[in-house]
MARMAR-117284 format. One line per 10 residues: their letters; for each residue x, y, z of C-alpha. Coordinates in pm, 1 decimal. Layout:
residues N
A> X/Y/Z  ...
***
This chain:
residues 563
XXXXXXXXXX> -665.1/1436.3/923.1  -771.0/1057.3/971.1  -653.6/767.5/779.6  -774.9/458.4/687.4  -738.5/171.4/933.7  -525.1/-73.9/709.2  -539.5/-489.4/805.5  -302.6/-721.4/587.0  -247.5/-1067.3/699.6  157.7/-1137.1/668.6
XXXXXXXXXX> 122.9/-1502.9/713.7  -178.5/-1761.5/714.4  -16.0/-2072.0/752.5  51.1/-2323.1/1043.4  379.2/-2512.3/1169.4  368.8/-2776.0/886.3  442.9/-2562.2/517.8  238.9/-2489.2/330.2  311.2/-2344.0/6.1  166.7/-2002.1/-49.8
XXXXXXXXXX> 164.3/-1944.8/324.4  347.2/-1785.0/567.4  424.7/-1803.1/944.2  136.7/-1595.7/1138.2  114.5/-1242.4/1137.8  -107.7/-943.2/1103.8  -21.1/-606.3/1006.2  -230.4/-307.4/1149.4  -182.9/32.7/966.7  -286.8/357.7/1054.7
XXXXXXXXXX> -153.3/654.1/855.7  241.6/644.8/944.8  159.5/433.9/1257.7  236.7/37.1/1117.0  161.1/-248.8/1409.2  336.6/-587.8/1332.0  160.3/-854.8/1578.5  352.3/-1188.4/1536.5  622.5/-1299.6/1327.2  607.0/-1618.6/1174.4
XXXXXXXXXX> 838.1/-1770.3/894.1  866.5/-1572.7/610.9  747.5/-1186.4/785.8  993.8/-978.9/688.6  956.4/-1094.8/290.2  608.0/-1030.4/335.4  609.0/-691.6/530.0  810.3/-601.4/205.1  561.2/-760.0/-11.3  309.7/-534.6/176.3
XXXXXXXXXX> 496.8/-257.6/138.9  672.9/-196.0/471.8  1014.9/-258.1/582.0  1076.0/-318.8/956.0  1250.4/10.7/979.4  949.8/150.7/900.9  712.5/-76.6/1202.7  589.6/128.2/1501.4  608.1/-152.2/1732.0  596.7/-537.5/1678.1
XXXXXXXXXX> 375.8/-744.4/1961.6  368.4/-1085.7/2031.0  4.8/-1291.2/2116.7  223.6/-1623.0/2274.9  521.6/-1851.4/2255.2  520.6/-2080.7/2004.9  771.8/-2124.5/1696.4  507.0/-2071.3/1433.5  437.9/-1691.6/1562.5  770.9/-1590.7/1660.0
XXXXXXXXXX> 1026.4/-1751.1/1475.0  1138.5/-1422.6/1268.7  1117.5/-1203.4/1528.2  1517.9/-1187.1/1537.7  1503.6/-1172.5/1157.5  1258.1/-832.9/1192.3  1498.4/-694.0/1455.0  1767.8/-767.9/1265.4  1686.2/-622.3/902.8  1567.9/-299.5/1080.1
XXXXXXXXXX> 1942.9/-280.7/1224.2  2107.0/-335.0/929.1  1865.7/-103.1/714.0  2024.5/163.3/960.0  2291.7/263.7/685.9  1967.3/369.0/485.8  1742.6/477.7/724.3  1955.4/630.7/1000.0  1675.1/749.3/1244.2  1505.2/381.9/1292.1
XXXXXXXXXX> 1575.7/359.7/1640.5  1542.0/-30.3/1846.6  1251.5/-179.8/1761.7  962.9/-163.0/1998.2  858.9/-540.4/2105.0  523.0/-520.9/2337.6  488.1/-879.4/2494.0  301.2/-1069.4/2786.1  575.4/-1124.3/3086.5  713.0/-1469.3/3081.8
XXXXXXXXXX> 817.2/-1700.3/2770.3  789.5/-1473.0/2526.7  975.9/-1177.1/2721.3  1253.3/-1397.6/2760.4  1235.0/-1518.0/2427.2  1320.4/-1182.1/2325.5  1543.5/-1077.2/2547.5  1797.4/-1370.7/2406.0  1727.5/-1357.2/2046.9  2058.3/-1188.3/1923.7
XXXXXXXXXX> 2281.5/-1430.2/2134.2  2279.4/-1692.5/1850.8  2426.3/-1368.3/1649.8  2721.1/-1255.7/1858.5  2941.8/-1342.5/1577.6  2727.0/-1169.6/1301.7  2691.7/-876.0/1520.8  3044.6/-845.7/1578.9  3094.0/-852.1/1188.4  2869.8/-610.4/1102.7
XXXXXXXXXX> 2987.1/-333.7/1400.0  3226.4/-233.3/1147.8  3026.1/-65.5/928.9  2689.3/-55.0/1202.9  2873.3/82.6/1463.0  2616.6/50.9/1775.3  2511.3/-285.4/1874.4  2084.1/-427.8/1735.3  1873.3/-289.9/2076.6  1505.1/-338.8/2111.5
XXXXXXXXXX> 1271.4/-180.2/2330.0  1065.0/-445.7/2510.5  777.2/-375.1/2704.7  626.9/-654.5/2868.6  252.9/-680.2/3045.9  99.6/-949.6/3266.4  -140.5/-1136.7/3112.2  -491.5/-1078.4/3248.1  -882.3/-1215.5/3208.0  -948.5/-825.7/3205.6
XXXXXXXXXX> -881.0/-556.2/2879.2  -513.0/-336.3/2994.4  -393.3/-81.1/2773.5  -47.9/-219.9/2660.8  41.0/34.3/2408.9  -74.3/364.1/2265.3  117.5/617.7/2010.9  282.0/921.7/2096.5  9.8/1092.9/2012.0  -309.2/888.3/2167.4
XXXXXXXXXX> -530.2/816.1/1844.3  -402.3/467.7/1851.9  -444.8/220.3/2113.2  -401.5/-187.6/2184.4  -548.2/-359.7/2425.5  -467.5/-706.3/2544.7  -648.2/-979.3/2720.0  -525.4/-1332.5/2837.2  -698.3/-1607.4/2635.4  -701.2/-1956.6/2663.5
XXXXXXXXXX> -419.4/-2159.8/2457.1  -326.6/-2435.1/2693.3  -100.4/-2537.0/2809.7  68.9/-2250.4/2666.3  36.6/-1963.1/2914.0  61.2/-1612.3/2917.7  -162.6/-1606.6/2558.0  -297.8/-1279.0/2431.8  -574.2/-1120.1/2203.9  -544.5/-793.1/2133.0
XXXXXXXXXX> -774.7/-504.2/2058.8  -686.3/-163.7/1841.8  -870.3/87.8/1817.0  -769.3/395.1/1544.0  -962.7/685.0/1500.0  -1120.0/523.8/1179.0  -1146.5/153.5/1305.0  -1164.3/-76.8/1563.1  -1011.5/-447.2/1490.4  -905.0/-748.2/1740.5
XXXXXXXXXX> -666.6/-1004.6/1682.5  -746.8/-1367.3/1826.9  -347.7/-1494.6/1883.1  -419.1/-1871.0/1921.7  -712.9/-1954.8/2093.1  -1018.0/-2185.6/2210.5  -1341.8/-2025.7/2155.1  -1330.9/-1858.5/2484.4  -1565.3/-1586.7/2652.0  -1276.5/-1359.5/2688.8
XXXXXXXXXX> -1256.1/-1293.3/2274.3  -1641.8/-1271.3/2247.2  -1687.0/-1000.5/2467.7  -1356.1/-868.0/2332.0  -1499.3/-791.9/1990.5  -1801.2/-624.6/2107.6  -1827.1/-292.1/1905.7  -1496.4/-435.6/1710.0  -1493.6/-355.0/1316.2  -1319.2/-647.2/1239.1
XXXXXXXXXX> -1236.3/-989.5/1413.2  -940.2/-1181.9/1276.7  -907.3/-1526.2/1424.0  -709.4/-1856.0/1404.8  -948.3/-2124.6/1242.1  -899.1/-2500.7/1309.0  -1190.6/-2755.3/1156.4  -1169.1/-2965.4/1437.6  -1558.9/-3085.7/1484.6  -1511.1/-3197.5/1049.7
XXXXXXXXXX> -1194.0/-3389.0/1119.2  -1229.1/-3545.9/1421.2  -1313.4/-3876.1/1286.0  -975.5/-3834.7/1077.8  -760.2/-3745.9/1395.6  -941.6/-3925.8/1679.9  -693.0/-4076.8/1915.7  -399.5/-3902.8/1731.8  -139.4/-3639.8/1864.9  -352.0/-3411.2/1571.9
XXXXXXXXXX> -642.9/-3457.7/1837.6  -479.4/-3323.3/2129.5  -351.7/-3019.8/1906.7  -676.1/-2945.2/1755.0  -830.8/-2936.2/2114.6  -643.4/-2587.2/2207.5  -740.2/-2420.3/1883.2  -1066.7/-2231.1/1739.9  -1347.5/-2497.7/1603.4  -1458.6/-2333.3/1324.2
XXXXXXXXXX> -1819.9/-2484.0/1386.5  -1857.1/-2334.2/1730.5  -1634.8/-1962.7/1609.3  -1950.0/-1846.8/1384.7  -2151.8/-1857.9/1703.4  -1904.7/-1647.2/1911.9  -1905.9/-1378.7/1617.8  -2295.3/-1415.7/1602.8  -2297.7/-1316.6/1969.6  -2096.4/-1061.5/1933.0
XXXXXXXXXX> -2269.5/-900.2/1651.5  -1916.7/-867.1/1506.4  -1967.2/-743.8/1127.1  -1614.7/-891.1/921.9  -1452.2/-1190.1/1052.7  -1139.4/-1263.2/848.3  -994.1/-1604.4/933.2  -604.5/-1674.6/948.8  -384.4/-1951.2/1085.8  -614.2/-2205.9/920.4
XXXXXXXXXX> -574.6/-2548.4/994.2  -578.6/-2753.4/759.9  -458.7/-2512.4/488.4  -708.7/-2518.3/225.4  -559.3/-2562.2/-110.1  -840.2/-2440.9/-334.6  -1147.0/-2277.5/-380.7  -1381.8/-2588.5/-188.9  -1138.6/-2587.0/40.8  -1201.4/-2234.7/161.2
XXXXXXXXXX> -1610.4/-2270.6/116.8  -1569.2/-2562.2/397.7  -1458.6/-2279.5/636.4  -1713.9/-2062.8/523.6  -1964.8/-2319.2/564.6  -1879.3/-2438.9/953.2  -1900.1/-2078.1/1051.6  -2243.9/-2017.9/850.4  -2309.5/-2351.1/1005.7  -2247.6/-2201.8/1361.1
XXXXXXXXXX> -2523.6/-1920.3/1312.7  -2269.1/-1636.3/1182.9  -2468.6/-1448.6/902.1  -2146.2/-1127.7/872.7  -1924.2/-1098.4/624.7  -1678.1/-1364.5/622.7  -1334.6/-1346.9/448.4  -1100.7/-1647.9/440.3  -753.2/-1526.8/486.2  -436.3/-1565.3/227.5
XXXXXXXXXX> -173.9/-1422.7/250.6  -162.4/-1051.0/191.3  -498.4/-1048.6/209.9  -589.9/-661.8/309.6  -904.8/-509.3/467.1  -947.1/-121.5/503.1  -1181.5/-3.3/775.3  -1286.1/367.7/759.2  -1578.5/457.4/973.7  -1557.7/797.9/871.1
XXXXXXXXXX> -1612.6/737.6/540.5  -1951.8/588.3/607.1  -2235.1/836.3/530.5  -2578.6/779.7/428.0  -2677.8/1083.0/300.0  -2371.4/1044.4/19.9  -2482.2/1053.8/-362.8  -2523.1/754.5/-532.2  -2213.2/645.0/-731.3  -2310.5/531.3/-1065.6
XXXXXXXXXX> -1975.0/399.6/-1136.5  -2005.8/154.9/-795.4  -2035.5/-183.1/-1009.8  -1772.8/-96.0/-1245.4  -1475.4/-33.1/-927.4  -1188.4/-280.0/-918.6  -1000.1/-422.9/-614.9  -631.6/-334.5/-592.6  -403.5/-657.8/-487.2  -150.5/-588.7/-276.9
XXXXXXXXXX> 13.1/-875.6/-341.9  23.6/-804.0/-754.4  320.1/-992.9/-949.3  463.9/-742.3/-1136.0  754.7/-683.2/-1387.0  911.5/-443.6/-1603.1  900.5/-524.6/-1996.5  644.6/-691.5/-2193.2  677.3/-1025.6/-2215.1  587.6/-1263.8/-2487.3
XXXXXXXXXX> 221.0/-1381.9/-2378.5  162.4/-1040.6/-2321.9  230.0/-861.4/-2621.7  -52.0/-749.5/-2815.8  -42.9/-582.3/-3170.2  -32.2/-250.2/-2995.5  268.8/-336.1/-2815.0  464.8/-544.5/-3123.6  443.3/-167.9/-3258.4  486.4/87.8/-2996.5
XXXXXXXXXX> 697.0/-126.1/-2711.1  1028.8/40.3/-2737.9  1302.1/-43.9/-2468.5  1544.7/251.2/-2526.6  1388.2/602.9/-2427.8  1540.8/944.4/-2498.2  1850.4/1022.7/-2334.4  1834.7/1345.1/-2128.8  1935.3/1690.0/-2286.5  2178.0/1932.7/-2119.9
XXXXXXXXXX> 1952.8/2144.7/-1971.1  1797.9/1883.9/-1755.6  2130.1/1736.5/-1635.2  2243.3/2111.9/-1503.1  1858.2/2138.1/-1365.6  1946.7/1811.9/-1156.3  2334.0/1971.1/-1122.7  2226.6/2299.9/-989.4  1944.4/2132.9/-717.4  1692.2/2300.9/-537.6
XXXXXXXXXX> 1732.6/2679.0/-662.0  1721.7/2967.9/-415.5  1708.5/3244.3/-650.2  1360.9/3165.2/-803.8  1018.8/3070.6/-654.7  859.9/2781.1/-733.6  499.2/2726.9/-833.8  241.4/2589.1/-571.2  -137.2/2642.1/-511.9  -70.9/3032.0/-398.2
XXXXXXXXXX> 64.0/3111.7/-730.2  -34.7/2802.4/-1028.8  -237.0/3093.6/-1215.9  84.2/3248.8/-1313.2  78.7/2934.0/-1565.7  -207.7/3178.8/-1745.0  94.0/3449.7/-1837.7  236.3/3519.0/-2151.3  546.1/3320.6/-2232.5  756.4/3149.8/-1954.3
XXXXXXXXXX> 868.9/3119.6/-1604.3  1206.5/3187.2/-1462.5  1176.8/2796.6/-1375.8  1027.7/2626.5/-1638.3  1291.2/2265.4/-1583.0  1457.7/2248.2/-1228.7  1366.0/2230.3/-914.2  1264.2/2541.0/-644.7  1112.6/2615.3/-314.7  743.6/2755.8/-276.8
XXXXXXXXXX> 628.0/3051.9/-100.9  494.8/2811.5/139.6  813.0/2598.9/173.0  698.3/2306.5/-47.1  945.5/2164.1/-301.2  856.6/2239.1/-653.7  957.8/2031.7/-935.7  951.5/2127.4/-1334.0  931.2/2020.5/-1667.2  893.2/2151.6/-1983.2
XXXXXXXXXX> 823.8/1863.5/-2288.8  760.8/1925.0/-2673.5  526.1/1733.7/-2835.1  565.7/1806.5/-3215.7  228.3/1709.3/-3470.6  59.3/1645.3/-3094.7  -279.2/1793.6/-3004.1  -424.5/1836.1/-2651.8  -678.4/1600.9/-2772.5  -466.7/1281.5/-2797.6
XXXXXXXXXX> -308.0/1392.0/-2463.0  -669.8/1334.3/-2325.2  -731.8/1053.1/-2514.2  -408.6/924.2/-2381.1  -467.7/969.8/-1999.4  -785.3/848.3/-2035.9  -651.5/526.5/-2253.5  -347.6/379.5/-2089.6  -541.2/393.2/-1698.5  -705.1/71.0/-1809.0
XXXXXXXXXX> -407.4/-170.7/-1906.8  -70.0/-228.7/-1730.2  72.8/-328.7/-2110.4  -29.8/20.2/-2207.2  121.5/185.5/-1913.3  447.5/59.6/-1998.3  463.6/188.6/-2372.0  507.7/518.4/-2182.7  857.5/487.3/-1960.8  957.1/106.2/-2062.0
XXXXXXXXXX> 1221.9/134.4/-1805.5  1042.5/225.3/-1446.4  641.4/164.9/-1555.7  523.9/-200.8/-1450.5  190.2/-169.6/-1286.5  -147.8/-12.5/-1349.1  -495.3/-44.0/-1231.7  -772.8/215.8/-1206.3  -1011.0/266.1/-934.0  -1320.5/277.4/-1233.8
XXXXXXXXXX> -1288.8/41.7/-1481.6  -1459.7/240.7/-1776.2  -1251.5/118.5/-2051.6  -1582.9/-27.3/-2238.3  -1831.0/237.5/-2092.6  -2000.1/403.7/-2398.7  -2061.3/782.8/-2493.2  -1770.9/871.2/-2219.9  -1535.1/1195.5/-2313.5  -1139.7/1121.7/-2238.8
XXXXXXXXXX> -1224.9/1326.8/-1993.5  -1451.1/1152.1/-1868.0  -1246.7/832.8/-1842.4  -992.9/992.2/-1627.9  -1119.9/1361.9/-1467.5  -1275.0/1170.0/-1079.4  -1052.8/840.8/-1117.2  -764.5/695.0/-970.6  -483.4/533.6/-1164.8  -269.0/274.1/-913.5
XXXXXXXXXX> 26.9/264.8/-1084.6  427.7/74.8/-980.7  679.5/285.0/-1066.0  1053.8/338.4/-1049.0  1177.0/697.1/-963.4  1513.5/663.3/-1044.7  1623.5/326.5/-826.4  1322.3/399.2/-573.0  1011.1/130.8/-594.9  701.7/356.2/-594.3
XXXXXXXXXX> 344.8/242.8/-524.8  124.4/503.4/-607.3  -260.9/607.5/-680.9  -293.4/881.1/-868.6  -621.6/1090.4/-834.0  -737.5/1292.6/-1123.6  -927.6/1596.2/-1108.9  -1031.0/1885.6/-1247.7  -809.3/2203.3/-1257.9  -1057.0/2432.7/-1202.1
XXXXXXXXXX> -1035.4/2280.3/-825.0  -665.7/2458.5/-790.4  -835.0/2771.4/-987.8  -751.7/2714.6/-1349.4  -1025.0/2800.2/-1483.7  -1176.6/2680.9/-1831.5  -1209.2/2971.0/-1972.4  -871.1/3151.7/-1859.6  -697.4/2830.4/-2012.3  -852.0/2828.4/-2303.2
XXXXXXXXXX> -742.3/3240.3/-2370.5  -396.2/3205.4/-2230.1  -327.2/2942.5/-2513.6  -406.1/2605.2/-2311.6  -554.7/2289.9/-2520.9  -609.9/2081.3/-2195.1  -441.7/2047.3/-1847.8  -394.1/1732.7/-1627.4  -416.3/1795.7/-1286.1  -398.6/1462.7/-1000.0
XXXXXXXXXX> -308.1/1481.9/-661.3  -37.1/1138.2/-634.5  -78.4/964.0/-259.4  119.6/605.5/-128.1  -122.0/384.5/-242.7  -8.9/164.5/52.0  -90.8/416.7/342.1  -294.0/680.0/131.2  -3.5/960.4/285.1  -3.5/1273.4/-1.1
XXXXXXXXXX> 298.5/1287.6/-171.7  264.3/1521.5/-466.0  44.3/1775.2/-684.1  72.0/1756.3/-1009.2  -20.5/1967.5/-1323.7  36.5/1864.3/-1656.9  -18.1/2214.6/-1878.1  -70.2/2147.2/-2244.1  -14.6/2477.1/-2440.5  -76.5/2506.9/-2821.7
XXXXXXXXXX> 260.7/2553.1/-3016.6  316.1/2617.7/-3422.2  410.1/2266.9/-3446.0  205.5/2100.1/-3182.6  182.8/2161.7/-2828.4  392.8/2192.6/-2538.8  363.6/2062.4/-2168.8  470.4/2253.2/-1844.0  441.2/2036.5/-1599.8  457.0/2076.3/-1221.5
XXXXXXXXXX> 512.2/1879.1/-913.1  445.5/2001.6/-540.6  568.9/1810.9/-304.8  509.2/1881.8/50.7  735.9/2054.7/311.9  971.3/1830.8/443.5  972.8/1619.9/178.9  1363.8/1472.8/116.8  1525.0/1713.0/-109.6  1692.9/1403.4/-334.3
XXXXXXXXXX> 1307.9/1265.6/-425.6  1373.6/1606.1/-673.4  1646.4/1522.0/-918.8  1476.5/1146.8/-1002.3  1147.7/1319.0/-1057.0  1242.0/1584.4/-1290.8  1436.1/1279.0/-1491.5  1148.5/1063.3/-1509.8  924.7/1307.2/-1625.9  1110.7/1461.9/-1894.6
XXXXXXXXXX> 1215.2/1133.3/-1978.1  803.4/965.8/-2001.3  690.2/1297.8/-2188.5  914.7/1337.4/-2413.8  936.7/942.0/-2503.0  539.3/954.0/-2536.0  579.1/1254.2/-2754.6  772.4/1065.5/-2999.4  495.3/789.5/-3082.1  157.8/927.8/-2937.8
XXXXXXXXXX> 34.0/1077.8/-3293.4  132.1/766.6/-3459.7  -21.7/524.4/-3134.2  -360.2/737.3/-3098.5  -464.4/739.5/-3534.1  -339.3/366.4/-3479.8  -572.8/298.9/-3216.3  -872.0/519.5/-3289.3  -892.7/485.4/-3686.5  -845.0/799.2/-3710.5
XXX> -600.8/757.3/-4024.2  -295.2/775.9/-4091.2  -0.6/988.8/-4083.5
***
């Protein structure tokens, strides 16, 4: 299975501070496999921003010595030694980094923690290590790390940052991607015929040839001499035939809009006619040559897909400026507290004397009745871990659950009415919120719902797929005779890495008074056994807090009537 290849820019910014900006850094992510190359003021905040904590980076490498790109690297080594009494199996951190300076660098960054250290060994027990491989820096491409398992590779190759020595680019190549990563740099041969064939280029940008009238006979001169002109770097990408250029470490920040065109301009200026993408921080670039076919349909619903921030500001609640009348009447804080049976479901954890439901057996759903396991939490015959629900939704119809799903995708404010406590974030893939003649179905069925959620205490980012059950072999028909008015069926994936994390199937079953949901989760083998317990909560708890207003919300919002 291939991934995409996943580029965030940690920091933008230069030694002076810049607001908005941190210290330099690029993150390169390939399915679990999470490259950190720098660390400048500020990484580890952002690297949490992004979605990754340093227990979770595969290796962290350095381009060159200079305070700007390494100044956090004892903070990253740090906070991944510390999360240890959460995340027991992060071993030292893996620092790859050209012989010299930076080595040593490295090799002395805990001494100005002895005391810290000594503090902590109470409760840490084994002293911060790191791993450090170092390299000599070379005019030639070496190989200076590749994963365990040989899809992933970085080169390096010595560039020219005088009079700092022993300065690096580096080139990674994934299965789905190939990117290179300028360090600090002149212009220099060495980069240009590095990103030959490369995916994308991201590069330090200094408008030296626009400024030097401003800076002429300054120190500013001197320092703008051993960094990228952005007049001459659209001619080295040119050359190169390198598609994407994304420019970091810009110098002079810009501050707005025309600043950013000025960039854009001096490479456009230099011949470059790629795309060109002026870094901010967090800025994020996913490469998937796989995914590139030219005999693929036409999308229809191309124009109308949205662009997921990374860096989104989010928050639970609804605050005042963003209260509309749907939320002055639906917004409730408290939800419903959960009944007996769940609390022994969660008590009694994953069951051994009953089989869960997966993909082998979902069509025993279609039978009369119930389930021995209808709430709690079981194994699969294939060894996945099954989580279940069962919700009432009294005066509901299947109908307004399909109006719902395909209703709340399009507004975070919406999202929230349904679990006020853990919802704060959603976005779909497909914006068709104002399409016309669409089915709820339609709306939903072949989209993807991003959505920030709390599981329990647990931050979740999420994208939630939607398709249609007959895919898992629920078919129409069979539904429709065993009793069902609809059923919900999404396959949930880290909307960070894209890694699966869960099936789900929402079952909507007529009732006398309404309808009833069963709802399933299948969470893959190996998955953490305690993930269980806060799923089963915060799905009874969203369903059956939805239940109580949805008749009420959908006549509200459709003019359909009233109750």
């Amino acid at each position: 299975m291939t991934h995409p290849t996943i580029v965030t820019l940690t920091g933008t910014g230069v030694p002076h501070p810049c607001p908005g900006r941190a210290g330099a850094g690029t993150l390169v992510r390939y399915g679990d496999i999470a490259l950190q190359f720098d660390a400048g003021r500020g990484t580890v905040i952002r690297l949490a921003e992004a979605g990754v904590e340093p227990c979770a980076l595969t290796a962290l490498l350095i381009t060159h010595v200079h305070s700007d790109h390494l100044v956090d690297l004892a903070d990253v080594a740090m906070t991944r030694w510390i999360q240890k009494t959460l995340h027991p199996a992060a071993g030292p951190l893996t620092i790859v980094t050209p012989e010299g300076t930076a080595a040593d660098f490295a090799r002395h960054m805990f001494d100005n923690f002895v005391d810290d250290i000594e503090t902590r060994l109470a409760v840490l027990h084994d002293e911060p290590e790191i791993d450090l491989r170092t390299f000599a820096a070379t005019p030639t491409a070496t190989t200076v790390w590749r994963s365990d398992d040989g899809e992933v590779a970085v080169e390096a190759i010595a560039v020219h940052h005088e009079p700092v020595t022993d300065a690096v680019a580096y080139r990674i190549t994934t299965p789905t991607g190939v990117v290179v990563i300028s360090g600090d740099t002149v212009v220099c041969d060495e980069v240009e015929s590095f990103s030959v064939g490369c995916d994308l280029l991201v590069h330090e940008a200094c408008r030296a040839t626009a400024m030097r009238p401003l800076v002429a006979g300054t120190d500013l001169e001197r320092i703008f001499s051993y960094h990228a002109d952005s007049a001459t770097l659209g001619g080295l990408a040119e050359r190169a035939q390198v598609p994407h250029i994304m420019l970091t470490h810009l110098i002079p920040p810009p501050m707005d809009e025309a600043g950013e065109a000025a960039f854009v301009d001096d490479l456009r200026g230099g011949g470059y006619s790629g795309r060109i993408t002026v870094g901010r921080d967090l800025t994020t670039v996913l490469i998937d040559r796989t995914a590139a076919d030219v005999n693929a349909p036409f999308d229809p619903r191309a124009h109308l897909e949205t662009k997921l921030d990374p860096a989104r500001l989010t928050h639970l609640g609804i605050w005042r400026d963003e209260a509309d009348e749907i939320s002055d009447r639906f917004f409730q804080w408290e939800v419903p507290a959960l009944p007996s049976e769940c609390i022994n479901a969660i008590a009694a954890g994953v069951r051994t004397d009953i089989v869960g439901l997966d993909l082998s057996n979902i069509t025993d759903l279609l039978s009369p009745g119930y389930l021995p396991l209808e709430t709690g939490i079981a194994l699969t015959p294939n060894g996945e871990l099954s989580v279940a629900t069962l919700t009432q939704w009294p005066d509901t119809t299947p109908e307004m659950i399909d109006w719902w799903f395909g209703w709340h995708i399009a507004r975070t404010e919406r999202y929230k009415l349904w679990h006020p406590q853990a919802h704060y974030f959603t976005q779909p893939r497909y914006d068709l919120s104002d399409v016309p003649g669409l089915t709820d179905r339609e709306r939903y069925v072949g989209n993807t719902s991003w959505v920030d959620e709390y599981l329990g205490p647990i931050p979740s980012r999420l994208a939630i797929t939607f398709h249609d059950p007959s895919e898992i072999g629920l078919d129409e028909a069979a539904l429709t005779e065993a009793g069902y008015g609809t059923v919900v069926c999404a396959v949930a994936t880290d909307s960070d890495y894209g890694h699966e994390l869960s099936r789900l199937i929402h079952a909507v079953r007529h009732t006398a008074d309404g309808c009833e949901m069963r709802s399933r989760f299948i969470l893959p083998a190996g998955t953490p056994e305690f993930i269980a317990a806060p799923l089963l909560d915060h799905c009874w708890t969203e369903m059956t807090h939805l239940a109580s207003f949805l008749p009420d919300l959908y006549m509200y919002a459709t003019g359909a009537g009233s109750r």
